[in-house]
C-alpha positions in Angstrom: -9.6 -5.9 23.7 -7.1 -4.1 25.6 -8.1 -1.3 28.1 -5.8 1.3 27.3 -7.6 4.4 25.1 -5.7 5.2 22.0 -4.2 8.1 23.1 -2.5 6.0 25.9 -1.9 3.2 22.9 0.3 5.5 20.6 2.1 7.2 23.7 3.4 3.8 24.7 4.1 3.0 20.9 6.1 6.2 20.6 8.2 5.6 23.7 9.5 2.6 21.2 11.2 5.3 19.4 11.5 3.4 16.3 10.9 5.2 13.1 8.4 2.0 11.8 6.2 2.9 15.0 5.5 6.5 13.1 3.7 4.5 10.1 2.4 1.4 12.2 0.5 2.9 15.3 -1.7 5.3 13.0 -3.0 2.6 11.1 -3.5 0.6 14.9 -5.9 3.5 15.5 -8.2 2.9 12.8 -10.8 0.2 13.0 -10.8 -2.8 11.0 -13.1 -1.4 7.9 -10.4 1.1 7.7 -7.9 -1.0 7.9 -9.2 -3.2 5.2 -9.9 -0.5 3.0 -6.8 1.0 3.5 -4.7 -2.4 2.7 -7.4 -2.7 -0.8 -6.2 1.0 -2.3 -2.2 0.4 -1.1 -2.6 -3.0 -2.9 -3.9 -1.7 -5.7 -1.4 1.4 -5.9 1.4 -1.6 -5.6 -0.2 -3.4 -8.5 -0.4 -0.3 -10.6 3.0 0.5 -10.2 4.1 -2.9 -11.1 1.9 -3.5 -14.2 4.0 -0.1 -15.3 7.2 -1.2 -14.4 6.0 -4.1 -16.5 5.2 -2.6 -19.1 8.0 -0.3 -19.4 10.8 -3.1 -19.3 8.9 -5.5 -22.1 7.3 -2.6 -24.6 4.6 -4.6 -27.4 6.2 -5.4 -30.4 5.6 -3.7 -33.6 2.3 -4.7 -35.6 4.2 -4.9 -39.2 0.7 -5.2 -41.6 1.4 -7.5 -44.9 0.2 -5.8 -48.1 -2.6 -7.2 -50.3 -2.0 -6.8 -53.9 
């Protein structure tokens, strides 16, 4: 565990000046639960979006129903 306090943490980070640092220190300031939690509901956003993608490029195929005389 290092000794700096967040505060001093994200200063140093933004002294980077890279635009990733924005996005990535944040998430260094939460702690791991919220971390976790927060990797679970991105994943889960990804997935979404790619089951619809999916689904959108290969639509089901038409149910065609044989008549019974």
């Amino acid at each position: 565990m290092s000794r700096c306090t967040p505060a001093r943490r994200y200063r140093n980070a933004t002294l980077a000046g890279t635009p990733l640092f924005r996005y990535i220190v944040p998430v260094n300031l939460l702690t791991k639960q919220e971390q976790l939690v927060l990797c679970i509901v991105l994943g889960l956003l990804l997935t979404g979006w790619a089951v619809k993608t999916y689904r959108a490029a290969h639509p089901p195929t038409a149910v065609t129903r044989v008549a019974t005389p």
